[in-house]
C-alpha positions in Angstrom: -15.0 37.9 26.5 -18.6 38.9 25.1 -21.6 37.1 24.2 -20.4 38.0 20.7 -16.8 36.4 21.2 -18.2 33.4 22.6 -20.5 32.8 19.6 -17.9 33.1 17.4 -15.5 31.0 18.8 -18.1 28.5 19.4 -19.1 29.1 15.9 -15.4 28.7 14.7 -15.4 25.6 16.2 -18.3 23.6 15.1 -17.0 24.6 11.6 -14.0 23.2 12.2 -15.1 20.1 13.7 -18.6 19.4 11.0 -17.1 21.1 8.1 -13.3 21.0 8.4 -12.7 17.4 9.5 -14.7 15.2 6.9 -13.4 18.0 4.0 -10.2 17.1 5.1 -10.9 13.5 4.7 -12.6 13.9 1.1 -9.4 16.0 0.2 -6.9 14.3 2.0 -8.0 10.4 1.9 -4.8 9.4 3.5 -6.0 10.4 6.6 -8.9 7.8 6.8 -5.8 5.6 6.3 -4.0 6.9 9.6 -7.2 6.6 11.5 -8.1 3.0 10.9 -4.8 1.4 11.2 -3.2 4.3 14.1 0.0 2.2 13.5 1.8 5.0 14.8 0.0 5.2 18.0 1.7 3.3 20.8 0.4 2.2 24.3 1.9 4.2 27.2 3.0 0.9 29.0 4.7 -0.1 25.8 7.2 2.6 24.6 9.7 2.1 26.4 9.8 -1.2 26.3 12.4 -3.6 24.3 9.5 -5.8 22.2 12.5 -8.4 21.5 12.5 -9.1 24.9 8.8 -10.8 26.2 9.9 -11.5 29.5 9.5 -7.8 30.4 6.0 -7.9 29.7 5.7 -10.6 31.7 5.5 -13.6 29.2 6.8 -16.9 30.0 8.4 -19.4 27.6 7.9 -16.8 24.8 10.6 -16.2 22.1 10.8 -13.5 19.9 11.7 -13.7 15.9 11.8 -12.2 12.6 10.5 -13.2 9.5 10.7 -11.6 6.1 7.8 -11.3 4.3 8.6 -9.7 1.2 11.0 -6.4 0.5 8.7 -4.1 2.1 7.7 -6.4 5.4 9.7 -8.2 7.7 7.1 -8.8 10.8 8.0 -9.5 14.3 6.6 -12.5 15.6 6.0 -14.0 19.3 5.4 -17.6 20.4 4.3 -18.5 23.5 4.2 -22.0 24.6 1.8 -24.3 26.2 2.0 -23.8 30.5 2.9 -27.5 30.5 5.8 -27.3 28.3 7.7 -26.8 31.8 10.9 -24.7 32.6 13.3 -26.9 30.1 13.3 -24.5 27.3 16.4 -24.0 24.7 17.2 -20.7 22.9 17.8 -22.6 19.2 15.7 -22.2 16.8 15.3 -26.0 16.1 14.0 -26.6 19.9 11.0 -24.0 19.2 10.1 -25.0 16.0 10.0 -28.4 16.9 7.5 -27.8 19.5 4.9 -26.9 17.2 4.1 -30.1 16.6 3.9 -31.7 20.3 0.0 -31.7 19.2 -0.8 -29.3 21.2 -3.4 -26.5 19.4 -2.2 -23.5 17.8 -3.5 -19.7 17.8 -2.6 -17.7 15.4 -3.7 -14.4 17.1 -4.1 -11.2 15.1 -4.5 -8.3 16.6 -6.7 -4.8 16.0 -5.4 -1.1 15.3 -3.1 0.9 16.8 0.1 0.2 19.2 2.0 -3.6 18.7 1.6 -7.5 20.0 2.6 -6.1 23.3 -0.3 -3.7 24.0 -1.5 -5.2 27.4 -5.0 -6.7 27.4 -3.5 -8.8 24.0 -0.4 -9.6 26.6 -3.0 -11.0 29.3 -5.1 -13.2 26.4 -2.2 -14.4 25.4 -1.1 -15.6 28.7 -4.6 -17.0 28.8 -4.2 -18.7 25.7 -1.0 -20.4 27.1 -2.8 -21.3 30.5 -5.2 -23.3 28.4 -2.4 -25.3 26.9 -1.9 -23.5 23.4 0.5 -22.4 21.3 0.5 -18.6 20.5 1.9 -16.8 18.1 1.1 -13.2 17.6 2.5 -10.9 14.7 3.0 -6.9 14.0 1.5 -6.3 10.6 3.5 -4.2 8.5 4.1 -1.1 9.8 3.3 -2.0 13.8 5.4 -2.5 16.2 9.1 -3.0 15.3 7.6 -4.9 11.9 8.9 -2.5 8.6 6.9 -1.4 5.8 3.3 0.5 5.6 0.2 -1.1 6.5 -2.7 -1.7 4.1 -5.7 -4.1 4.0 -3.9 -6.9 1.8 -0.1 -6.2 3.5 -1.3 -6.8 6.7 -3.4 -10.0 4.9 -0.6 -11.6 3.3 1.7 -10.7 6.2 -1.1 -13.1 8.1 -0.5 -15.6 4.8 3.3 -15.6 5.8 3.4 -16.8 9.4 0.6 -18.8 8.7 2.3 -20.7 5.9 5.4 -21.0 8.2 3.4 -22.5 11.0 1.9 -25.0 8.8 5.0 -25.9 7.7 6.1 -27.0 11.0 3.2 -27.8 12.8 2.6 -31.5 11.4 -0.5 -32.4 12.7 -1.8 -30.0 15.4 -4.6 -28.3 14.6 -4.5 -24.2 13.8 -6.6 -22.0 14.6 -7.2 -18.0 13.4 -8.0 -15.8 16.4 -8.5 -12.1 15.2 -10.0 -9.2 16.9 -11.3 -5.8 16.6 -9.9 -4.9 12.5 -8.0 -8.4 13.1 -11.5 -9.9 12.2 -11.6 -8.2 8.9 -8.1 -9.1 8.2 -8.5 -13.1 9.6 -11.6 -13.3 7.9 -10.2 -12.7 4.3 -7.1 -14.6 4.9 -9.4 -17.6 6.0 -11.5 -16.9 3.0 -8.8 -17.1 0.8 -7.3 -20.3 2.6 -10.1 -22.1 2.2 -10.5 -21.1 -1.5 -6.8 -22.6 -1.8 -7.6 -25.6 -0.1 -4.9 -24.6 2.7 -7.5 -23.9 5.3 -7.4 -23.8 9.1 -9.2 -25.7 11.6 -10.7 -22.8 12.7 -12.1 -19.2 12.9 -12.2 -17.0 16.5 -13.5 -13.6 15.6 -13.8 -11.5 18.8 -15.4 -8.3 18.4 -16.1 -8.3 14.4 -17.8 -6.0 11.8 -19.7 -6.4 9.1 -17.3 -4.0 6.6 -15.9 -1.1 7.0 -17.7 1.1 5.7 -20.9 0.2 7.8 -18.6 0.1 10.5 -17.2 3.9 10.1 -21.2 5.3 9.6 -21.9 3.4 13.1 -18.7 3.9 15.0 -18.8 6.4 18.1 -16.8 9.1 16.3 -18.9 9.2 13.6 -21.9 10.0 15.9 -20.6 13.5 15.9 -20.7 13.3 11.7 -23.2 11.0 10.6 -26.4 13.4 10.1 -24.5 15.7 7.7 -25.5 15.4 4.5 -21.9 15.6 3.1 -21.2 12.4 5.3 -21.1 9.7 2.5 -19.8 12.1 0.3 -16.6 12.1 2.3 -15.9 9.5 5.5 -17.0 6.5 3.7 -16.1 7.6 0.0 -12.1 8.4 1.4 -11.9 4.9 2.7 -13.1 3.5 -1.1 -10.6 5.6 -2.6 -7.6 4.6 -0.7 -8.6 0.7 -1.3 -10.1 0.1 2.7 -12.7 -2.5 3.1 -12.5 -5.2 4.9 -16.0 -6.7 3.9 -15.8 -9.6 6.1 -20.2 -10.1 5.7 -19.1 -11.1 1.6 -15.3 -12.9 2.4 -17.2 -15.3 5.5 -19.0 -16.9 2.2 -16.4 -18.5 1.9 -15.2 -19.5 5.1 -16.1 -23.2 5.2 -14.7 -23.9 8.3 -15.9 -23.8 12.0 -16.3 -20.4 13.4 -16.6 -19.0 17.1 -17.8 -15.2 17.2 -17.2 -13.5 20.2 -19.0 -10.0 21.2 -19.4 -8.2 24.7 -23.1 -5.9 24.7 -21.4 -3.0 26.0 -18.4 -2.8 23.7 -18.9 1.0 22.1 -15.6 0.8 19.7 -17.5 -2.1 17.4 -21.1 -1.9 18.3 -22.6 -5.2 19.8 -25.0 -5.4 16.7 -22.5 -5.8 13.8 -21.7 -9.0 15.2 -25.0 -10.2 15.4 -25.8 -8.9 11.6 -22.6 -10.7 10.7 -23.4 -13.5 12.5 -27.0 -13.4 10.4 -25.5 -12.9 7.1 -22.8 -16.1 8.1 -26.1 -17.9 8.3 -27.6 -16.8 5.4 -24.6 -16.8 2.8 -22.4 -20.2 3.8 -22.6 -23.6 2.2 -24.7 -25.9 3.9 -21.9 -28.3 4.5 -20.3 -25.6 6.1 -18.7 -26.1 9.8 -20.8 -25.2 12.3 -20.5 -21.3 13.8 -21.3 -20.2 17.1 -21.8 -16.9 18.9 -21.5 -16.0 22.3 -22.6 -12.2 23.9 -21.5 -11.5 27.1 -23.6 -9.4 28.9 -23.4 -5.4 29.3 -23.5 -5.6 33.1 -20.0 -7.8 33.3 -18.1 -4.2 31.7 -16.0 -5.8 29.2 -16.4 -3.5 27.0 -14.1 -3.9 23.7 -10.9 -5.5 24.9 -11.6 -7.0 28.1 -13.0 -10.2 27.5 -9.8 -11.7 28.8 -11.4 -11.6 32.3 -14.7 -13.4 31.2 -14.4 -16.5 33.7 -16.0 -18.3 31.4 -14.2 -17.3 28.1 -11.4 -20.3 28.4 -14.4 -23.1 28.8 -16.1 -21.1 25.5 -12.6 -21.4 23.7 -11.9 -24.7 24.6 -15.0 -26.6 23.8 -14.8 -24.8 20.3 -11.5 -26.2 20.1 -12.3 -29.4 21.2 -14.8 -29.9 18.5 -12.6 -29.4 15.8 -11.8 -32.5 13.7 -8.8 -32.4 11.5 
């Protein structure tokens, strides 16, 4: 090939990629829809997996379950008990719900985009979780997983509501907790908003690797590196997730969030850059009611390589978690 084919097909290229791509988001704003919630996309370790069976990603003492949401959603669900529940478990329904309220804590752990409950670093916090004496229980959204239905920003919210509601129901007096991360901060934060608005609130709010908004986040995210200096840019990235109804402005909804809060962030995570958490931690500051539970943020350092889901192996994430915990009051 020539100089002159090379330049073209370089040429062809960069068209394609600073011209073509945010075009097709402006014309085509469904696929800004695809890209933040990559429902579709599944981990490698996971597809061939059976997700109604736990014990073949190496949970203990979890059971999995179904619960119906509304026509469109019925979501699957895992719980995972405490470590020292023992080896005496029973398959009935009655025997799990039951446990809920042995007083132990409850997560309610929502997880970020893309593959289901069973992607593998959310497998090892879970086991984590359980090692600290916790219940789990972690749900596909609509849409994820083996969960039915399509996923949008108040689905996946009032799919939260659902199990939420349910644990509550059973749970007596042990305190809950919301754990979300990555987009599960957006989507924990407006469900705890809205909670708390009710006067149905939890105990408290665990946001690990949060965001301001959306949009902020998709002018700062890595991808949008390549996009960001066009001119055109707000004209089409941001703009397509407005018109398909994508916000997830957790810097306005954390007004509202009375409760405690824990916010969670390693330096050297380039999915969700470090310094939306520290502007959301800011704005928390600046926008909640004095009387307000107490909030708390904790940055783990670039040199430890956690990057954005890896905080599982923080040594000292369990003594962050459970001193938070601890200082909840019921």
């Amino acid at each position: 090939m020539d100089m002159w084919g090379v330049f073209l097909w370089t040429g062809g290229g960069l068209c394609v990629v600073y011209v073509m791509l945010p075009f097709l988001l402006r014309l085509y704003p469904w696929l800004a829809h695809r890209i933040v919630f990559l429902h579709f996309v599944e981990h490698p370790k996971v597809i061939f997996k059976d997700l109604k069976k736990p014990e073949s990603f190496g949970l203990k003492n979890t059971r999995n379950f179904y619960l119906d949401v509304d026509d469109e959603s019925t979501v699957g669900v895992w719980h995972t008990l405490p470590s020292d529940c023992g080896e005496q478990i029973d398959d009935n329904d009655e025997f799990w719900e039951k446990k809920l309220q042995d007083g132990h804590p409850i997560i309610l752990y929502l997880h970020g985009n893309s593959s289901s409950r069973a992607q593998p670093h959310r497998v090892e916090l879970l086991k984590l979780l359980s090692k600290l004496n916790y219940h789990v229980l972690a749900l596909d959204y609509r849409g994820f997983g083996d969960s039915t239905g399509f996923p949008s920003e108040d689905g996946c919210v009032a799919d939260s509501y659902f199990l939420y509601k349910w644990i509550r129901k059973r749970s007596a007096e042990s305190p809950v907790v919301i754990w979300g991360h990555s987009l599960g901060t957006g989507i924990g934060t407006k469900l705890t908003k809205q909670l708390c608005e009710t006067g149905e609130s939890p105990d408290g709010l665990i946001l690990q690797a949060p965001f301001t908004n959306l949009k902020h986040l998709s002018k700062l995210h890595p991808f949008a590196a390549l996009f960001r200096f066009l001119p055109w840019f707000d004209w089409t990235v941001p703009s397509a997730l407005d018109r398909i109804g994508l916000h997830f402005k957790s810097d306005e909804h954390i007004a509202s969030v009375t409760v405690p809060i824990l916010l969670l962030h390693a330096e050297d995570d380039f999915t969700i850059p470090h310094e939306l958490c520290e502007l959301l931690h800011v704005e928390a500051k600046r926008v909640r009611e004095i009387t307000s539970g107490h909030i708390h943020f904790v940055s783990f350092d670039k040199k430890h390589k956690y990057g954005h889901n890896g905080l599982y192996r923080c040594p000292e994430l369990p003594q962050h978690v459970t001193n938070f915990v601890a200082s909840l009051k019921r």
